[in-house]
C-alpha positions as a LaTeX table, in Angstrom:
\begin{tabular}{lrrr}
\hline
Residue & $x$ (\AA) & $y$ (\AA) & $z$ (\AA) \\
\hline
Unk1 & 5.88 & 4.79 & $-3.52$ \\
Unk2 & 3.34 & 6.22 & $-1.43$ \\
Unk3 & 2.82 & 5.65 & 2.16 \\
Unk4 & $-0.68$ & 6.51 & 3.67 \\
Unk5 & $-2.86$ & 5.36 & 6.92 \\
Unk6 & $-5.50$ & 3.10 & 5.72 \\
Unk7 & $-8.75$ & 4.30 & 5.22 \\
Unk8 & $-12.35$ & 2.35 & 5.64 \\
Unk9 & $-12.12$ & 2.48 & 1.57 \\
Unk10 & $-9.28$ & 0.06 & 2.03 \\
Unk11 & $-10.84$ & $-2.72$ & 3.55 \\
Unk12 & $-10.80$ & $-4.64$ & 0.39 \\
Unk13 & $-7.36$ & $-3.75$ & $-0.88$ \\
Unk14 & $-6.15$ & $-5.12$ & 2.52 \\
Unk15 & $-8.19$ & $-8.22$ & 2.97 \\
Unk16 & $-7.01$ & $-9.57$ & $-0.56$ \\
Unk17 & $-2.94$ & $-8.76$ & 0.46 \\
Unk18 & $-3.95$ & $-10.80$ & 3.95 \\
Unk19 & $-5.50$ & $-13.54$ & 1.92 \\
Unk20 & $-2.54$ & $-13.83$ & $-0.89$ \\
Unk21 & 0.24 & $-13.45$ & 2.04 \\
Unk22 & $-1.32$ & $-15.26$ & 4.95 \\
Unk23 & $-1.46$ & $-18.88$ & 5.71 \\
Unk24 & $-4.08$ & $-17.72$ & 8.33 \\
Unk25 & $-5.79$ & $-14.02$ & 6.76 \\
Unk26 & $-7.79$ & $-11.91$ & 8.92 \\
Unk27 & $-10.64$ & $-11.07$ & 9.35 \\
Unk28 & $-12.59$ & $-8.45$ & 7.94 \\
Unk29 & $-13.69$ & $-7.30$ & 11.55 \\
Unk30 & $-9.95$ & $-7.74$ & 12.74 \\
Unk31 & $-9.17$ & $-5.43$ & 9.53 \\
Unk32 & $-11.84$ & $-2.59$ & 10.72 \\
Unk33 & $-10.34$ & $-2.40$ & 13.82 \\
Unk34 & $-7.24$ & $-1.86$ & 12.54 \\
Unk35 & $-8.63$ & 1.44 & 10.70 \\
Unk36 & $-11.38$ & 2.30 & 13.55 \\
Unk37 & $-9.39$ & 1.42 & 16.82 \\
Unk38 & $-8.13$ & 4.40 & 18.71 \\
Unk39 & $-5.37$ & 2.23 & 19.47 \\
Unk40 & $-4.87$ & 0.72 & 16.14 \\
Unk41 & $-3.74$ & 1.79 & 12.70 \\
Unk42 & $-2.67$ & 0.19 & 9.43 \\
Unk43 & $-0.28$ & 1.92 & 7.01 \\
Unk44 & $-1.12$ & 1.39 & 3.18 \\
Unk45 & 1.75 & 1.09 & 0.56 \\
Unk46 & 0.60 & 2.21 & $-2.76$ \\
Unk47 & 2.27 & 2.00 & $-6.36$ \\
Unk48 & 1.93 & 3.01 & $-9.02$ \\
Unk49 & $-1.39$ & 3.64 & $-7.92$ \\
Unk50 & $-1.78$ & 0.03 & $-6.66$ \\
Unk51 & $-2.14$ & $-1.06$ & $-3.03$ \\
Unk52 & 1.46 & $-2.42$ & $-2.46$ \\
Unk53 & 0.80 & $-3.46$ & 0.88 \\
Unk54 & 0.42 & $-2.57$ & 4.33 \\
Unk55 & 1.19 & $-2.90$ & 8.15 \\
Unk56 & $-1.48$ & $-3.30$ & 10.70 \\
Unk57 & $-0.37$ & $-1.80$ & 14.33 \\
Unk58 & $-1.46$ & $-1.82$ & 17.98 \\
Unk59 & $-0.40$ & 0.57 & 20.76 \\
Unk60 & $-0.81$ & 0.87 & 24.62 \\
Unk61 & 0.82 & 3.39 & 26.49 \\
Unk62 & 4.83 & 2.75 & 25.56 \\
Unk63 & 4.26 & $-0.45$ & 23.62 \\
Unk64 & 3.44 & $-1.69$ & 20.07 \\
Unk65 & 2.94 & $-4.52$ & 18.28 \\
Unk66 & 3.26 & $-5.14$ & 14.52 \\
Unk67 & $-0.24$ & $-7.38$ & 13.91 \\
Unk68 & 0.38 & $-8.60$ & 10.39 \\
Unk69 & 2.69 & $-6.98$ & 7.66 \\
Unk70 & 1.94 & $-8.01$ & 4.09 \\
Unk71 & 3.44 & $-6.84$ & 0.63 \\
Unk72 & 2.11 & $-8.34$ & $-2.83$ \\
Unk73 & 4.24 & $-10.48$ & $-4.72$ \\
Unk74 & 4.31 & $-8.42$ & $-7.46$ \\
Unk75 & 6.00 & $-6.03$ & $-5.32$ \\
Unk76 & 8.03 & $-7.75$ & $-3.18$ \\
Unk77 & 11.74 & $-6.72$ & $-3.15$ \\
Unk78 & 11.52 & $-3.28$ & $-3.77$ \\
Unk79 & 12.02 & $-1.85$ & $-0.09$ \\
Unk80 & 8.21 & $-1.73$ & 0.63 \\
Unk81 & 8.19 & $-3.74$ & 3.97 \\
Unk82 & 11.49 & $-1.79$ & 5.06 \\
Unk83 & 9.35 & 1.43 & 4.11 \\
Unk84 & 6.41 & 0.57 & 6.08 \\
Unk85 & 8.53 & $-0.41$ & 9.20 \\
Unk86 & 10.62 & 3.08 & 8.98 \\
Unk87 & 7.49 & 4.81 & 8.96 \\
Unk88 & 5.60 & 3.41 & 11.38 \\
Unk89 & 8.64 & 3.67 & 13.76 \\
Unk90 & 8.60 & 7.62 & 13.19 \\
Unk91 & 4.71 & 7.57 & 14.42 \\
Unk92 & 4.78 & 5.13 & 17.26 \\
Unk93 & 7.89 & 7.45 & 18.30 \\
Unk94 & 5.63 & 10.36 & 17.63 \\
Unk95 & 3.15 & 8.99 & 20.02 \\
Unk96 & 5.96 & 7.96 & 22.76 \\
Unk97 & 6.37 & 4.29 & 22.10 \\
Unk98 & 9.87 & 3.00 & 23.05 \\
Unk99 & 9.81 & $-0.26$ & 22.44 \\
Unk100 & 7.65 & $-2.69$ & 19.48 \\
Unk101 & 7.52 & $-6.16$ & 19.30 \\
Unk102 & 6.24 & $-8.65$ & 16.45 \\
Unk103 & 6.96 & $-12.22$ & 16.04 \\
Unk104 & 7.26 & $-14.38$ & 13.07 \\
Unk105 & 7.00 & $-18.47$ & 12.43 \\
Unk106 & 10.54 & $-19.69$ & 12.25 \\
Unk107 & 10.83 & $-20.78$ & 8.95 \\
Unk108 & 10.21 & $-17.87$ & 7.10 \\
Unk109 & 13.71 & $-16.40$ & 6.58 \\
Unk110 & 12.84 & $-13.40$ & 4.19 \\
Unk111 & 11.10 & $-12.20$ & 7.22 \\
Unk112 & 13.20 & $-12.44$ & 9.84 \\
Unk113 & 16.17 & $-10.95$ & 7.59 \\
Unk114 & 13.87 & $-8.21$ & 7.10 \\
Unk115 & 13.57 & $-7.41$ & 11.21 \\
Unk116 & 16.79 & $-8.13$ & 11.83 \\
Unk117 & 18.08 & $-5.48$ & 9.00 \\
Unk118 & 15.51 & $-2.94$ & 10.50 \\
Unk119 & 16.91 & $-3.62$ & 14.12 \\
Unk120 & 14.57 & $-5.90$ & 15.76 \\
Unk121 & 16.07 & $-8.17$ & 18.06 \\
Unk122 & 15.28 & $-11.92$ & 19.02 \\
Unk123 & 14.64 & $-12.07$ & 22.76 \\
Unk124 & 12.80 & $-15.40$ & 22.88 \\
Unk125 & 10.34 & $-18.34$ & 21.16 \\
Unk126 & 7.11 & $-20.09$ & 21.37 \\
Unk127 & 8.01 & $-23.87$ & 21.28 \\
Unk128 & 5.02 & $-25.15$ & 18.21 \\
Unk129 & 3.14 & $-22.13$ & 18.37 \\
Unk130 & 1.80 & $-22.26$ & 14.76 \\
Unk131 & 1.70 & $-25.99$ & 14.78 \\
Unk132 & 4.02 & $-29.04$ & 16.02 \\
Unk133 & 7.48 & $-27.95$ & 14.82 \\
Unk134 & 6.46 & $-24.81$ & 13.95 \\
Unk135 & 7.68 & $-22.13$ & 16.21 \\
Unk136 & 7.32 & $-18.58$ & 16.25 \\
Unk137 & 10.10 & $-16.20$ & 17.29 \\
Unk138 & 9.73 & $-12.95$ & 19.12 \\
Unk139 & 11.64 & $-9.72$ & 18.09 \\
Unk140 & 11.12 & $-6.45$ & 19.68 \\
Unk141 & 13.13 & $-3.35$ & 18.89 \\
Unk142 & 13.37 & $-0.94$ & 21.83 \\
Unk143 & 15.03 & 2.59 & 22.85 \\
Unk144 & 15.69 & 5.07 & 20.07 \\
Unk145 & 13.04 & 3.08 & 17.67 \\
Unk146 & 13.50 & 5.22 & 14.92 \\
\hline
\end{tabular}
């Protein structure tokens, strides 16, 4: 496995992970920003010379958010997503972020597991934020992040 930032080359590779792993896929511009923003960056997976998938990032001063984090079916548990977590912890560290925060729709257990192993921690919810009964939880993992 090969971890690399995403390139403007990868715009393609990433919007077809978003659409097969996304109810709700973004945007090509939301994509470019990821890549172009000096505040932004997305993390590529690669496999066997395939894109694996990736992790889409925003930072402000000691803060970061996870955007979207998507890995292919085909290469789904293999220790990708725990990858691209570990190694975007060692860069926001790098660039003096304490503390990251993501959230995730309530129903999707795989991902939540996933946080929880890599030591995010619930602090709250967001009563039908996806939709009625649909809620999304919010993790953040602070202090020593990596």
């Amino acid at each position: 496995m090969n971890i690399r930032y995403a390139t403007e080359q990868d715009t393609e590779d990433i919007l077809k992970l978003e659409a097969e792993c996304m109810p709700h896929p973004w945007s090509r511009d939301d994509i470019e920003a990821l890549i172009t923003d000096e505040r932004k960056f997305a993390l590529l997976a690669e496999e066997d010379g395939m894109t694996a998938g990736y992790i889409g990032i925003s930072y402000v001063l000691d803060e970061a958010e996870v955007g979207n984090i998507c890995v292919s079916a085909d290469h789904r548990r293999r220790g990708l997503a725990s990858a691209l977590i570990d190694r975007t912890s060692e860069i926001l560290k790098g660039l003096g972020v304490v503390r990251i925060f993501l959230e995730v729709e309530s129903d999707n257990a795989g991902a939540i597991a996933l946080y929880e192993r890599c030591g995010f921690i619930r602090y709250s919810e967001r009563k039908d934020y996806y939709g009625t009964g649909r809620d999304a939880l919010l993790y953040r993992l602070e202090g020593d992040i990596q």
